[in-house]
Each structure stands twice: as C-alpha cells, then as structure tokens.
C-alpha positions in Angstrom: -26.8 7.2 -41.9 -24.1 5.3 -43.8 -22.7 2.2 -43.0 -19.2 4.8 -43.4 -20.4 6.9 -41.2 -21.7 4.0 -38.4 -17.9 3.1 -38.8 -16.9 6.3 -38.4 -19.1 6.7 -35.3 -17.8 3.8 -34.0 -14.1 4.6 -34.2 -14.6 7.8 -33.1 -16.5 6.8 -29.9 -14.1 3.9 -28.9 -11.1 6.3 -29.8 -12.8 9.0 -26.8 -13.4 6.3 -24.3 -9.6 5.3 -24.8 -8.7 8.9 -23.9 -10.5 8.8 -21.0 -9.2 5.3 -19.9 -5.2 7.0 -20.8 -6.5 10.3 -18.3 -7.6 7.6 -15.4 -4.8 5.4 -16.1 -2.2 8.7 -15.9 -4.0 10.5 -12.6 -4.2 6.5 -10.7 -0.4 6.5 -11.7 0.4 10.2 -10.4 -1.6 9.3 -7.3 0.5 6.0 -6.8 3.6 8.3 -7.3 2.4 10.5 -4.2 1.5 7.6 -1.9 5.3 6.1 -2.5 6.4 9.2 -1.6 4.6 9.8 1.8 5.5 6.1 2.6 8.9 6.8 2.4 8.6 10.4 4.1 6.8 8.4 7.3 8.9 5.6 7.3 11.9 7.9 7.8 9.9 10.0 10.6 9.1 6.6 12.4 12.2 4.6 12.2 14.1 6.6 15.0 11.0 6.0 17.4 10.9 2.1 15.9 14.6 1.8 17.3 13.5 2.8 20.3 10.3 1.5 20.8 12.4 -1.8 19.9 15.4 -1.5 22.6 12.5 -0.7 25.2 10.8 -3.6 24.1 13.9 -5.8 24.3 15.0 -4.5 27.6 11.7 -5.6 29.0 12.0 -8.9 27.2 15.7 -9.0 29.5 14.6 -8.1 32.6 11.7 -10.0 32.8 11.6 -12.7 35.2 11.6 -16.1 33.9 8.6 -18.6 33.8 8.9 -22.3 35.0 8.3 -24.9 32.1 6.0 -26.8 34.5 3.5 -23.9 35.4 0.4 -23.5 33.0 -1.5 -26.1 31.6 -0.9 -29.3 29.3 -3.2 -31.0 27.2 -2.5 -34.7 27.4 
C-alpha cells in the first residue's frame, strides 16, 4: 500500500472515531437534558411536603423544652 493510501487510511479512521465520539457526546447530552427535567419535575412534587415537613419540624423546635447551659459535660 501507498504512503497515499496509509494517509488516506489514516484520515478516514480518525474521521469515524470522531463520529462516534459526536454520537456519545449528543446521547450523554440528551440524557443530561432528561435528568434536568425529572429534577425539576420532583422538586416540584416535593416542595409542598418540604414546607411542611419544615413547619412540623419548626414547631417541634418551639415547643420543645429548654435545656440548662450547665447540664452535659465540659472539657476543661
């Protein structure tokens, strides 16, 4: 074979394994797409329970008896 057609070889090879790089590159960038998607579908679903999960939590936080500063242990 010709040094022309080693070149040619060449090209051709590195130009299919680009092609394939573009078609891994475009379906990791679809998938990405989709996963932004559902995050923002979930984080909808979940905020309303959040808020609430939060107000309960604060309401326990308020009702909760209050700790003396001089009970637990020190290290001196």
């Amino acid at each position: 074979m010709t040094a022309l057609g080693w070149s040619g070889l060449a090209v051709a090879l590195g130009s299919a394994g680009l092609a394939v790089l573009a078609y891994c590159a475009f379906k990791v960038w679809l998938a990405v797409r989709r996963l932004g998607r559902e995050l923002d579908r979930t984080r909808r679903r979940l905020a309303p329970k959040q808020g609430a999960l939060r107000d309960e939590l604060r309401t326990l936080h308020d009702t909760r008896s209050p700790q003396d500063v001089d009970e637990g242990v020190r290290s001196s």
